[in-house]
C-alpha positions in Angstrom: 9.3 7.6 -0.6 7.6 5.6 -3.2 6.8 8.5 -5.8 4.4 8.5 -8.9 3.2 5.5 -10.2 2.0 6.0 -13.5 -0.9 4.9 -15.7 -0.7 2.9 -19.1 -4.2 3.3 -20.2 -4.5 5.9 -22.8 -6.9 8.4 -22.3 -7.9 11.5 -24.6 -7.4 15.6 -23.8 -11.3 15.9 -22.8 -11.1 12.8 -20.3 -8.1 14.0 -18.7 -9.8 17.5 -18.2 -12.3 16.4 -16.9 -10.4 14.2 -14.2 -8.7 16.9 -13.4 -12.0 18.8 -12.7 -13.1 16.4 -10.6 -9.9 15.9 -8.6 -9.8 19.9 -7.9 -13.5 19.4 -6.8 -12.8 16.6 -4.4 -9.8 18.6 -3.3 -11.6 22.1 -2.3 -14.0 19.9 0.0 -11.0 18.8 1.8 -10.3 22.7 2.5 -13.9 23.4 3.3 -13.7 20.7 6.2 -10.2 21.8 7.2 -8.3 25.1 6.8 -4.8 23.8 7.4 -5.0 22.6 4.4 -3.5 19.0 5.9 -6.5 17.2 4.1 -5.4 18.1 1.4 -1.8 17.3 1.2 -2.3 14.0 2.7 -5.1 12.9 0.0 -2.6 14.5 -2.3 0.4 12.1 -0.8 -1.8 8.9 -0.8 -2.9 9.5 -4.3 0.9 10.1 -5.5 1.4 6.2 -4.2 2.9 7.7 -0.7 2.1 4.7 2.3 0.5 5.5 5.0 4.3 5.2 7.2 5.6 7.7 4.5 2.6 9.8 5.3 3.1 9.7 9.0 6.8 10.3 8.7 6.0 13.8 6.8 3.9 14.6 8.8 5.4 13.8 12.2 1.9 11.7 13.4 1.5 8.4 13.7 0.6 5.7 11.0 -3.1 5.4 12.8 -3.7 9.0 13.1 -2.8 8.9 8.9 -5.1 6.4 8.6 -8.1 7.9 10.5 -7.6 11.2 8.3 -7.9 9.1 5.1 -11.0 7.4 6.7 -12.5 10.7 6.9 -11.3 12.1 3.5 -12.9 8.8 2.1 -15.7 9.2 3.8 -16.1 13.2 2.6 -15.6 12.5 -1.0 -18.1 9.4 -0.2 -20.6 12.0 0.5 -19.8 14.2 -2.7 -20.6 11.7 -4.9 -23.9 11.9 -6.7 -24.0 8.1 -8.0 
């Protein structure tokens, strides 16, 4: 597994609050749309730097079934976005 990659742009307390606000937002529609809560752990794995293979292999799918649930995950938090 590739693990965390990790970010060198410094940013302050308030801006990292508020990211994290916004992740758990983007996260709850995931388990709105699906109870398993498998929407969720794979937008969690992609966005830890997991591949789509990686993905697959955890979950014991295929790499195209990974990538049509990230098409729909994209295209959720698409829709929550008010810009």
């Amino acid at each position: 597994m590739t693990g965390v990659q990790t970010c060198a742009l410094p940013i302050s307390p308030e801006e990292a609050c508020q990211l994290a606000d916004e992740l758990q937002f983007l996260l709850s529609l995931l388990d709105q749309e699906d109870s398993t809560g498998r929407l969720r752990k794979i937008a969690v794995w992609k966005l830890e730097g997991f591949t789509d293979e990686e993905i697959a292999q955890c979950q014991k799918c295929t790499r195209k079934t990974i990538s049509a649930k990230l098409t729909l995950i994209r295209a959720l938090w698409r829709e929550a976005d008010p810009t």
